[in-house]
RODO-2510 file (C-alpha; in nm, 4 decimals, decimal comma):
residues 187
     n   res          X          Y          Z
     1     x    -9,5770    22,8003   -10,4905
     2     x    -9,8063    23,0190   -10,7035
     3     x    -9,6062    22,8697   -11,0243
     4     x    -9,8181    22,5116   -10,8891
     5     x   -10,1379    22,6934   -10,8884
     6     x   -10,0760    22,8335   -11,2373
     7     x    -9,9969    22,5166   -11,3787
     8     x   -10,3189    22,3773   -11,2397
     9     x   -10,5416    22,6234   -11,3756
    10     x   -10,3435    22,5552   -11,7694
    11     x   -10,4784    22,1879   -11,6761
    12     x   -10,0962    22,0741   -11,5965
    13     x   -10,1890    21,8271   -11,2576
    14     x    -9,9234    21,6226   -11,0720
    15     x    -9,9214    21,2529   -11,1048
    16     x   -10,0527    21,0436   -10,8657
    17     x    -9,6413    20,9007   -10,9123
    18     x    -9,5316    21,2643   -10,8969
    19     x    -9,7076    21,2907   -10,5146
    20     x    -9,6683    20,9585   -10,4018
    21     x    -9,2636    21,0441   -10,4890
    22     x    -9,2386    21,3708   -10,2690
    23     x    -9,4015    21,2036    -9,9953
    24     x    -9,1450    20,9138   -10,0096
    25     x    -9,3738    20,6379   -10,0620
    26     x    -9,1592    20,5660   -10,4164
    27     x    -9,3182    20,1383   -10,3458
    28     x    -9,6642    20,3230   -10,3763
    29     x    -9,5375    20,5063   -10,7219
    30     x    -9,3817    20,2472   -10,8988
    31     x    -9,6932    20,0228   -10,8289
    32     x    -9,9025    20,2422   -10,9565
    33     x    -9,6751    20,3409   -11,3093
    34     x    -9,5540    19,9173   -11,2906
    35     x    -9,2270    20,1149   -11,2520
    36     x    -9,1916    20,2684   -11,5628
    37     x    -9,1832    20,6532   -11,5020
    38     x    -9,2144    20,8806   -11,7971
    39     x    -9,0410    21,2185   -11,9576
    40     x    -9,3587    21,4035   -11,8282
    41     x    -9,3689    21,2408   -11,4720
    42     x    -8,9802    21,3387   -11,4574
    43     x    -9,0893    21,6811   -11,5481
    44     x    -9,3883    21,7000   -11,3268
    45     x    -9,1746    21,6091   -11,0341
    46     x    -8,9099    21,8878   -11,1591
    47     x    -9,1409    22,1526   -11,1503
    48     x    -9,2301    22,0182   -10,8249
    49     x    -8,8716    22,0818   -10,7466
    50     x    -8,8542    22,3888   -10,8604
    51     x    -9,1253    22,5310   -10,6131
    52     x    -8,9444    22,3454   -10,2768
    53     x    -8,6517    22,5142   -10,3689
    54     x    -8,8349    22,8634   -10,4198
    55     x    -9,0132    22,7920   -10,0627
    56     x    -8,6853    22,6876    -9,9628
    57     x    -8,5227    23,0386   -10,0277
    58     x    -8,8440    23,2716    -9,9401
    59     x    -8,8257    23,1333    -9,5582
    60     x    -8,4262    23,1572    -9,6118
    61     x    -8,4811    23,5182    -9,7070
    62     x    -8,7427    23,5930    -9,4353
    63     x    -8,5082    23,4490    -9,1731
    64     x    -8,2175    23,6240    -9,2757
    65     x    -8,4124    23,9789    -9,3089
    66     x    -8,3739    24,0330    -8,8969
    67     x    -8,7775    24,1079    -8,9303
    68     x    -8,8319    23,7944    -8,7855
    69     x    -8,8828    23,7877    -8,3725
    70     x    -8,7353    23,4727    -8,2362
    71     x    -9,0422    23,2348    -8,2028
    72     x    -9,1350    23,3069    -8,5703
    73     x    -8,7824    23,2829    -8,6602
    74     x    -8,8176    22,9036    -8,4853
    75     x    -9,1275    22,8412    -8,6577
    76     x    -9,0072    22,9331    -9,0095
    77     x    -8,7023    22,7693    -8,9762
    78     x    -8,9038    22,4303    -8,9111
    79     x    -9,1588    22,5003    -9,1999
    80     x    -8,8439    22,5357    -9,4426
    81     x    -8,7328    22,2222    -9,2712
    82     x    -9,0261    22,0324    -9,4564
    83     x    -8,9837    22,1995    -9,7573
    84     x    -8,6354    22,0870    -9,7426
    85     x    -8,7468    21,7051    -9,6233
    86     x    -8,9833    21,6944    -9,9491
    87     x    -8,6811    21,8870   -10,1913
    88     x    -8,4330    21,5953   -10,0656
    89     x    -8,6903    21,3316   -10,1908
    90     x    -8,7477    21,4786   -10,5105
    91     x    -8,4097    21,5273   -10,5900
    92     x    -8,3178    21,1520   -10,5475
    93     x    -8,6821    21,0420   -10,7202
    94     x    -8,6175    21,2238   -11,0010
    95     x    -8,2340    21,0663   -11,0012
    96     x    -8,3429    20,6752   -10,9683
    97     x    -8,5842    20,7614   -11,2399
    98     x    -8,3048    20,8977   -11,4520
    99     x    -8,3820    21,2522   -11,4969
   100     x    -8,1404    21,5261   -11,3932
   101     x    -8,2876    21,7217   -11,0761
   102     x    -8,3173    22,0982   -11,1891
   103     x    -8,1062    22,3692   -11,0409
   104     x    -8,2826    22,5640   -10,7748
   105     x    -8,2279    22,9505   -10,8123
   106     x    -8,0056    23,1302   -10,6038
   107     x    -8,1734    23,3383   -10,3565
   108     x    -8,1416    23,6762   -10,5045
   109     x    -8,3220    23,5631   -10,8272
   110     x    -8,6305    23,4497   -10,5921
   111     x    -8,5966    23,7860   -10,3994
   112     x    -8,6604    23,9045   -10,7271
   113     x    -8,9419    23,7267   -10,8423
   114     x    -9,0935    23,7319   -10,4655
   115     x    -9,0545    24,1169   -10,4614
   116     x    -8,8739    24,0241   -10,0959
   117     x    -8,7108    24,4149   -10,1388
   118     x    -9,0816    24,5360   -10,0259
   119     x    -9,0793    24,3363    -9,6933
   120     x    -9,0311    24,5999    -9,4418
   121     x    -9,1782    24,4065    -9,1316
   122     x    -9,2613    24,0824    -8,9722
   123     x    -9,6110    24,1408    -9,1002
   124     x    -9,5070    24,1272    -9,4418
   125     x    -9,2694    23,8496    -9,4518
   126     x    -9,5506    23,6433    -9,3448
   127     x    -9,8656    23,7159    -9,5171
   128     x    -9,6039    23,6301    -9,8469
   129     x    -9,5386    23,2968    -9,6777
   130     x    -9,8628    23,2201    -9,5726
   131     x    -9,9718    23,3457    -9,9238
   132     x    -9,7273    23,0744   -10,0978
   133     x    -9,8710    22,7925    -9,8203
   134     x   -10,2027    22,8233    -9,9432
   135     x   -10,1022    22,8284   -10,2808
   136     x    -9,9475    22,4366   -10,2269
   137     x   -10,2043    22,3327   -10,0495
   138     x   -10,4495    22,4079   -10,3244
   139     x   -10,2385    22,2394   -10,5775
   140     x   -10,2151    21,9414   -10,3891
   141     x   -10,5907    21,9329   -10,2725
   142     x   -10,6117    21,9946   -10,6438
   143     x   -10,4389    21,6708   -10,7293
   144     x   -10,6822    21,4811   -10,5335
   145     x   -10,9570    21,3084   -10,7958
   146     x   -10,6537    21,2436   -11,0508
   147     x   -10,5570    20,9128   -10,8534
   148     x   -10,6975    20,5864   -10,9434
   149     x   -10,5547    20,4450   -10,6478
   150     x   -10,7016    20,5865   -10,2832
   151     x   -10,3715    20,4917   -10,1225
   152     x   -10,1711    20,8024   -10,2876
   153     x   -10,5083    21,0429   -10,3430
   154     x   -10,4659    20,9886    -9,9121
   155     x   -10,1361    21,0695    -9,9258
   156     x   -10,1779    21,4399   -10,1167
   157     x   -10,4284    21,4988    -9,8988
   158     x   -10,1857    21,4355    -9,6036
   159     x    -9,9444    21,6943    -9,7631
   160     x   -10,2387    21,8976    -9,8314
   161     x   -10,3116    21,9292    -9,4417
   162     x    -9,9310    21,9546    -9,4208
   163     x    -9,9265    22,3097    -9,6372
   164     x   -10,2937    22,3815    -9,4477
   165     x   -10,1322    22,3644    -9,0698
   166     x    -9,8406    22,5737    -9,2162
   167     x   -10,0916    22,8291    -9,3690
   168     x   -10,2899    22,8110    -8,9981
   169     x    -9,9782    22,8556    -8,7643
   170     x    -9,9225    23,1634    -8,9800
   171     x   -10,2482    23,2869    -8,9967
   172     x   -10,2442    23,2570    -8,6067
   173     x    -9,9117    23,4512    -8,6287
   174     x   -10,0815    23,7491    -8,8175
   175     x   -10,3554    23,6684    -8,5781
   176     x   -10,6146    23,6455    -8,8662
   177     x   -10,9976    23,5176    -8,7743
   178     x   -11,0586    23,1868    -8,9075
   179     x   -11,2299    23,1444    -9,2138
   180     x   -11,5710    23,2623    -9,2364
   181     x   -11,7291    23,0133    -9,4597
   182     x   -11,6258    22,6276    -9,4666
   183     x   -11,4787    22,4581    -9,7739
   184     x   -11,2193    22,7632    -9,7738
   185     x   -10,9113    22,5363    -9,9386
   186     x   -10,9229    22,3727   -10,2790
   187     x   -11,1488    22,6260   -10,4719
***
């Protein structure tokens, strides 16, 4: 998920097709690109790939490290559930647009890039996740004034208050305060 935020700041922003596709509303898309998708919206929605699968595999690795105590474990399983429900989308977009859906990595090479071998507690598997679910939902709040159309600008923000409620269930987890200040997403 950090890989989305670095793209935003190089100026790299999902299209309003690229959003409307991993939320399944693939009508809304086509409407908006009169059903012609281009090489840079199929790329777009394979980097998007890219970072399900990597969410995919860090709540795969934190539920296989035993750190996790059972109602955490049930709570990460059903956030990687969603992550899952969006890669499944992408991965047939980007096939009826007639790309070729990139490879996710196996789970050792994001164990690698995560630095997963410095998890040593429950603690720590979560502040990475709820480090990587405020990472999306900044890149998807970020998405927000690129759409013409309100209809799909609505529907990032839905996934941004998806990735936000992930992000606050954790935070509630590592029984952070609240945010001080207000307008604490999206900056």
């Amino acid at each position: 998920m950090t890989q989305m935020i670095d793209l935003r700041r190089r100026g790299v922003l999902l299209s309003a097709s690229a959003v409307a596709l991993m939320a399944g509303y693939e009508k809304m898309a086509f409407a908006q690109g009169n059903g012609a998708a281009s090489a840079n919206d199929v790329g777009i929605l394979n980097t998007a790939l890219a970072l399900e699968n990597e969410a995919i595999s860090a709540y795969q690795l934190g539920a296989q490290s035993g750190l996790l105590q059972k109602p955490v474990l049930e709570v990460a399983v059903l956030f990687q559930s969603h992550h899952k429900e969006h890669r499944d989308a992408l991965i047939a977009t980007i096939r009826k647009l007639g790309g070729t859906p990139v490879a996710a990595k196996s789970d050792a090479e994001v164990a690698k890039a995560l630095n997963a071998s410095a998890l040593k507690t429950q603690t720590d598997v979560l502040r990475l996740a709820q480090r990587l679910e405020k990472g999306a939902a900044n890149a998807y709040i970020g998405v927000i004034p690129s759409f013409g159309d309100r209809n799909l600008a609505q529907i990032s923000a839905r996934l941004a208050a998806d990735e936000v409620m992930h992000w606050t269930a954790l935070s509630g987890a590592l029984q952070d305060p609240l945010p001080a200040k207000a307008l604490s997403f999206g900056a």
